[in-house]
C-alpha positions as CSV (number, residue, x, y, z in Angstrom):
1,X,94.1,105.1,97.5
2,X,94.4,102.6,100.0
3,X,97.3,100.5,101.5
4,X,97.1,96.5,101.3
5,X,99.5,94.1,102.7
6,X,101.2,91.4,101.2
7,X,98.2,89.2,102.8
8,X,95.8,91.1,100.1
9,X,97.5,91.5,97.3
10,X,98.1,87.3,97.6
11,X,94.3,86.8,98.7
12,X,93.7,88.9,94.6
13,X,96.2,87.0,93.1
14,X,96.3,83.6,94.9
15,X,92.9,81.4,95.2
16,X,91.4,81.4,98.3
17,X,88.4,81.7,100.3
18,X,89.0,85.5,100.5
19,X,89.8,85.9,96.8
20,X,86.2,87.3,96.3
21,X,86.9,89.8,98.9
22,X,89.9,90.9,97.2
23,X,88.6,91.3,94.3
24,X,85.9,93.2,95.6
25,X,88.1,95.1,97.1
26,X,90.0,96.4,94.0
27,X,86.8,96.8,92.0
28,X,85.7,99.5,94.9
29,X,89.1,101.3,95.3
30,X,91.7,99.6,92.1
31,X,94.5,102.0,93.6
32,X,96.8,100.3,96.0
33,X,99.8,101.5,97.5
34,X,102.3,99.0,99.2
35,X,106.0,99.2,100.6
36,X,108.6,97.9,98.8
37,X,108.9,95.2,101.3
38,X,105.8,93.8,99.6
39,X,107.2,91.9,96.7
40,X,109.9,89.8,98.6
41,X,106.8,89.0,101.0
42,X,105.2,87.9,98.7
43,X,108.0,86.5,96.8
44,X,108.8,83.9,99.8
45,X,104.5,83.2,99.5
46,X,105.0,81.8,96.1
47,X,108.0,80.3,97.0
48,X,106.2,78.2,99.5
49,X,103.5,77.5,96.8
50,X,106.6,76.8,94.7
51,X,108.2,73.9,97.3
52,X,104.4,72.4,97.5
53,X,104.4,72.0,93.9
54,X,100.9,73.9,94.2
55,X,102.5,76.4,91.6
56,X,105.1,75.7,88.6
57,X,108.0,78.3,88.3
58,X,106.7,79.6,85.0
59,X,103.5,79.8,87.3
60,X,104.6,81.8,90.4
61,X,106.6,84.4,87.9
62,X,103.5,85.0,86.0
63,X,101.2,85.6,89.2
64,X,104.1,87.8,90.7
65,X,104.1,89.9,87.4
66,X,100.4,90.5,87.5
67,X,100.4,91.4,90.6
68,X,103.6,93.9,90.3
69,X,100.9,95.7,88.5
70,X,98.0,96.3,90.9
71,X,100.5,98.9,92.9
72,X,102.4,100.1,90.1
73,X,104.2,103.5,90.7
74,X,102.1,103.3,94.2
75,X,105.2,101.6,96.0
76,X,107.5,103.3,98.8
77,X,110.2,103.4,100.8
78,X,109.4,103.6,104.2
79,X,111.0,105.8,107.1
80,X,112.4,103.7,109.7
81,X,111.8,105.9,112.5
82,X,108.5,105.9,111.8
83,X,108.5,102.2,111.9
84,X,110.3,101.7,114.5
85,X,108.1,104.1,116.2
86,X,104.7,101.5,115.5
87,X,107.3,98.8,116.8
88,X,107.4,100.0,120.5
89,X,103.7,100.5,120.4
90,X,102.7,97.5,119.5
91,X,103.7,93.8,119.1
92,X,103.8,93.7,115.5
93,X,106.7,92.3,113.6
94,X,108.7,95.6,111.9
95,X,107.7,93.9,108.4
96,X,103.6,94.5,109.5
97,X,104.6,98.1,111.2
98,X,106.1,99.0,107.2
99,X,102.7,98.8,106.1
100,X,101.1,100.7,109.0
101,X,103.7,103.5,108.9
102,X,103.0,103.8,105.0
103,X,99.2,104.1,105.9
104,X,100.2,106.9,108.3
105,X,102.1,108.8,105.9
106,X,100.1,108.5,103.5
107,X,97.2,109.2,105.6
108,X,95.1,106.4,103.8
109,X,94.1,103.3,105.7
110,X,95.5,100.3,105.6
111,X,93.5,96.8,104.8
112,X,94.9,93.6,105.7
113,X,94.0,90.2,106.2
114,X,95.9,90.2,109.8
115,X,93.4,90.5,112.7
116,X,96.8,91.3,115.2
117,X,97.6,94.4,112.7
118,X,94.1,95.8,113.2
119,X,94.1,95.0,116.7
120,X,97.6,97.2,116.9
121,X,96.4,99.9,114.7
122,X,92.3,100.2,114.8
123,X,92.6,103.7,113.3
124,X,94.5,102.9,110.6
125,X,94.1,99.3,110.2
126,X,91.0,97.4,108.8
127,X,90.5,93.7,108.1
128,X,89.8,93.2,104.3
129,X,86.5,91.7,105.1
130,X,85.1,94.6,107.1
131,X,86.3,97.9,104.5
C-alpha cells in the first residue's frame, strides 16, 4: 500500500504527460490509500476542467467515479495534531501535510507529483517519477 495525492490520482485519471507514470504506478503497487480530503481536491480539479469546457459534466462525474475506486475502503480521516504537527515543520499547505501525516501513520510512503512535499518530507515523500 502506498499513499498518493490528489496530484496522482488526477495524473491516472486525467491525460497528461505523467499519465504513463501513473499508470505505471498502479500496475506496480494497485493499492492506494488517500485522505478523505482527496475527493474535494480533486473535485475543484475537474471543476476547473469543467469551467474550461475541457470536460462535460457527464464527463468529470464519470472520471470522478472511476477514480473513487482506485482507493476504495483505503480512505482516512486524518488526526489533526498530527497534521498540524508536519505544518510547523515545514512550509506545506495543511491540505499537503493530510497526506504526509496519513503516510506516517500508516507507515507507507507517500508519492506525489509535488517537488515542495518531497522536499518537506524526503523520508516519507517521493516524486511519482522517481518510486
Amino acid at each position: 500500500m502506498i499513499v498518493v495525492d490528489t496530484n496522482v490520482i488526477t495524473y491516472l485519471w486525467v491525460l497528461s504527460k505523467y499519465t504513463i507514470n501513473a499508470e505505471r504506478l498502479f500496475m506496480k503497487d494497485p493499492e492506494w490509500a488517500a485522505p478523505f480530503l482527496w475527493r474535494s481536491e480533486f473535485q475543484n480539479v475537474l471543476a476547473n476542467y469543467l469551467r474550461k469546457k475541457a470536460l462535460s459534466l457527464n464527463e468529470a462525474l464519470t472520471i470522478f467515479n472511476n477514480a473513487k475506486t482506485c482507493v476504495e475502503n483505503r480512505e482516512f480521516f486524518v488526526n489533526p495534531t498530527q497534521v498540524f504537527d508536519l505544518v510547523t515543520r515545514s512550509s506545506c499547505s495543511a491540505y499537503d501535510c493530510e497526506f504526509a501525516a496519513l503516510a506516517v501513520d500508516l507507515r507507507v510512503q507517500l508519492v506525489t507529483g509535488d517537488k515542495a512535499i518531497v522536499n518537506a518530507f524526503p523520508k516519507v515523500a517521493r516524486l511519482i517519477t522517481d518510486y
